[in-house]
N, C-alpha and C positions, 0 to 999 in steps of 0.2 A: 427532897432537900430537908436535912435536922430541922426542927423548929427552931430552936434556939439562933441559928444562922441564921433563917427565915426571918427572924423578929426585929437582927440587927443591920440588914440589910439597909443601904441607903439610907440611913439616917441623914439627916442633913440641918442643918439650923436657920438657912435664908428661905423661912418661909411665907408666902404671903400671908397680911392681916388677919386675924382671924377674929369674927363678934364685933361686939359692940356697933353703938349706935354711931351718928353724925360725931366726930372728932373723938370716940371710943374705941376703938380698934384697939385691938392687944395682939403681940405678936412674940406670945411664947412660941419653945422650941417645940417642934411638934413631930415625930419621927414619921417620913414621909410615906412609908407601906405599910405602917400598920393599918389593920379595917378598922374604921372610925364610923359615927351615926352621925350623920347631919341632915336637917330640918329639908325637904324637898317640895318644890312645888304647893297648889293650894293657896286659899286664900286664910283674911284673918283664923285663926283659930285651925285652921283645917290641913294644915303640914304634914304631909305624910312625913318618915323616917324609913330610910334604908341602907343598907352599909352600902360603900364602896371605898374603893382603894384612896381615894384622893380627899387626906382631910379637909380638904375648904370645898368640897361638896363638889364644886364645878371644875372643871381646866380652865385655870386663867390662862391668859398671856403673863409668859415671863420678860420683864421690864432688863435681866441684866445683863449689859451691851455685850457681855461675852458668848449670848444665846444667840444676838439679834446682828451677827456680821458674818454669817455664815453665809454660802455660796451654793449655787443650785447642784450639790453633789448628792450620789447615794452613797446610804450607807445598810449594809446587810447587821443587823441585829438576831445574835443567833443564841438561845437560851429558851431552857425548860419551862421555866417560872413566869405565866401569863403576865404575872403584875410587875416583876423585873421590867420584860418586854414592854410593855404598856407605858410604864412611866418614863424610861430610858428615850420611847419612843416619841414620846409629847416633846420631851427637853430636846432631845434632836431634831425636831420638827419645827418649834420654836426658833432654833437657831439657823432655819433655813435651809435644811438639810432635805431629802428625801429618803423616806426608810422602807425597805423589805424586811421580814421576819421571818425566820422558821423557827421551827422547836426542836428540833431533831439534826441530828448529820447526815442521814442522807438528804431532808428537807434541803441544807444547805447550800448542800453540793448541786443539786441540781440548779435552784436558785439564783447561785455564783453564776454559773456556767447561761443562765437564759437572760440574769437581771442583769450581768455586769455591772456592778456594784463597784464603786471607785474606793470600800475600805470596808472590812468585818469585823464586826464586834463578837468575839467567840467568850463564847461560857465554855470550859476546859471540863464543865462535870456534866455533859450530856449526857440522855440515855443511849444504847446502842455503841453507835458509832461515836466516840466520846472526840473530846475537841483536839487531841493530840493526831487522831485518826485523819481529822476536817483539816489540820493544819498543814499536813504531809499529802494531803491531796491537794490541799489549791497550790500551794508551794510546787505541784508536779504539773500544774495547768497554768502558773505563771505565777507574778511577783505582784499581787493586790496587797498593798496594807492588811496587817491584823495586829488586832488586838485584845490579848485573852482577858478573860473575865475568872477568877478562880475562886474558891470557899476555901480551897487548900492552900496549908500554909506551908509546907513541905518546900522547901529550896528545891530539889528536883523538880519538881512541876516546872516552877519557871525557869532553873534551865534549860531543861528539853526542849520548851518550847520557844524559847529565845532562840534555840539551837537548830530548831527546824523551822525559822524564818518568820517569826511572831515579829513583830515592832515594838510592841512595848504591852507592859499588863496592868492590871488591876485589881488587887484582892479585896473580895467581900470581907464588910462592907464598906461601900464608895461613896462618893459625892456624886448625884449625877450631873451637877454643873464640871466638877474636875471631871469627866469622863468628856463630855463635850469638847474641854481645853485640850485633852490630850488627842483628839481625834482631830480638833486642827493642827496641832501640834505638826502628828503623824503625816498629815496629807501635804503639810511645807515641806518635811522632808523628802515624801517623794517625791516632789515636782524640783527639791533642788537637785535631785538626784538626775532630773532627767537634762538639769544643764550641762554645756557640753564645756564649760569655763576651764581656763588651765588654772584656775584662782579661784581657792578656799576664801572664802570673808565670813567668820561670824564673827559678829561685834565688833572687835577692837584688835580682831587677828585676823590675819593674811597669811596665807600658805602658797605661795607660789610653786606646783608639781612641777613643772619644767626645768626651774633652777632649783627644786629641793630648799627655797629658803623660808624661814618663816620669821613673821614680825608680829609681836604681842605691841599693841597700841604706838607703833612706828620703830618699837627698837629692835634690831635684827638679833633674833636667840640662832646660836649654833647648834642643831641637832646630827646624831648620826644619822645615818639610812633607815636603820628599824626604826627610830626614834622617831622619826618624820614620818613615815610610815604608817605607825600605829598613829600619831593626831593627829594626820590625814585622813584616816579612816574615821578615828569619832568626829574630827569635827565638819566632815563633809554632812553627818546627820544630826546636829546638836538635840541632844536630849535622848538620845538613842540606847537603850542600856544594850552595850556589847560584851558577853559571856569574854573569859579568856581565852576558848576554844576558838572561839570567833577569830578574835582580834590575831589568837596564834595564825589562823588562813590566813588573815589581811597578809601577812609577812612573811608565806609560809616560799615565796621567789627569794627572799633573804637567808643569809646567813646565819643561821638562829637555833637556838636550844629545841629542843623538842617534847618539851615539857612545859605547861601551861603558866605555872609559877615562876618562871623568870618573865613572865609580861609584868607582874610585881615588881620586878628590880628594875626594869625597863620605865614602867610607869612613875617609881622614885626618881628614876634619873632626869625626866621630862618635868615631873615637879620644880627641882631643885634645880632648871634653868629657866622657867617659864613663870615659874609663882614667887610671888614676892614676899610670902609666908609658907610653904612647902607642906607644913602642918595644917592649915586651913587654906587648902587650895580653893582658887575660883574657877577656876576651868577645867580639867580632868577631876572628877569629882568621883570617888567610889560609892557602888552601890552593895552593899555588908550582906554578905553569902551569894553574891552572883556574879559583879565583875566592876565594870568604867564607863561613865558616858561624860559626854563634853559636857558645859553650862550651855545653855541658849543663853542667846546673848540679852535678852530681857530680864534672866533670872543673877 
């Protein structure tokens, strides 16, 4: 991995206290992988110093409620970069999670396959067997959440691999608290995935499949087929970024273009009966060089 990438990795700003004495604490920004020296072990006077990854010397526990509600699930953590793994691994752990690791894509695959892991965290710049390779085999051994990890900034990356059945990604560098959020995120929607409901609800929308109708905060909007179609599909996964190619399957039993850029025209048209400002939508929200995902209804 470039150093330069290396250096900017996980920065973060909510960092615990650092120094000072009884009611001294300071709590500058402190960029959370860089090697730092702090004071270890010993009595007065007799502090060793040795580097490690974790500027406040020790692992605390993380106090922010969005670590501390998490549920006894695995999660496969799959990257090159020991100290990546390492820190990813604590905030996941914190939050109640249970983690496996590999380094590698073969490591992965096998891993997948013995740990059963309920979602993977993939880094797309493996050695070998690189993450696009990892994502096109577990996608062929079934539908586990993922979620890429990338250094690259290349819009292709993340379509392909939106396209070969990612959930959602993450470009170095992250928050590894936002990485945590998204990986609950991700796990809501596949469990809403697995209800068997004839009724969409996120937020203040209702989609009724059976009668095709749908209600933004109780008022019935008239959509066509496609139209209901395509915000049946995102918003069954709110927060989901869906490629055009995508959303072109969702609808591909319709009557429809066969060119990805009229999901554009299709998507203005859903605007301009669903949003009450068209231009600053709250609900069909684009995502600039890849495609449309719904709001979650929190956001």
């Amino acid at each position: 991995m470039d150093a330069p990438v290396r250096d900017r990795l996980l920065t973060e700003g909510d960092i615990p206290p650092q120094g000072g004495g009884p009611g001294g604490a300071s709590s500058r920004r402190t960029p959370l992988l860089r090697w730092d020296v702090r004071p270890q072990g010993g009595g007065p006077g007799g502090a060793s110093s040795r580097r490690t990854p974790f500027p406040w010397g020790e692992r605390v526990p993380l106090q922010d409620p969005i670590l501390r509600m998490g549920t006894l699930t695995t999660i496969l953590v799959v990257d090159d970069e020991p100290r990546i793994v390492q820190l990813v691994r604590d905030y996941l752990e914190h939050g109640g999670f249970t983690v496996l690791v590999a380094s590698d894509g073969q490591t992965a695959l096998r891993t997948a396959r013995t740990g059963r892991p309920d979602l993977v965290v993939l880094d797309l710049g493996l050695p070998g067997l690189d993450g696009l390779d990892v994502t096109r085999a577990l996608r062929r051994d079934g539908e586990i959440p993922i979620i890429m990890l990338t250094a690259r900034t290349e819009e292709t990356d993340k379509l392909v691999g939106l396209e070969l059945g990612a959930d959602d990604y993450l470009t170095k560098p992250f928050s590894p608290k936002e990485l945590v959020a998204r990986v609950r995120a991700v796990l809501r929607r596949a469990e809403g995935l697995r209800s068997t409901s004839d009724v969409i609800r996120a937020g203040e929308v209702e989609l009724d499949l059976p009668r095709m109708e749908a209600r933004f905060g109780g008022r019935r909007v008239d959509l066509t087929k496609t139209e209901f179609q395509l915000l049946a599909t995102m918003a069954r996964q709110p927060g989901r970024v869906f490629t055009r190619a995508q959303l072109l399957d969702a609808v591909k039993g319709v009557a429809f273009e066969s060119y990805e850029r009229a999901i554009d025209a299709h998507i203005k048209n859903i605007r301009r009966k669903v949003e009450t400002n068209p231009r600053a939508p709250r609900y069909v929200l684009t995502v600039f060089g890849v495609g449309y995902r719904f709001a979650e209804p929190d956001s």
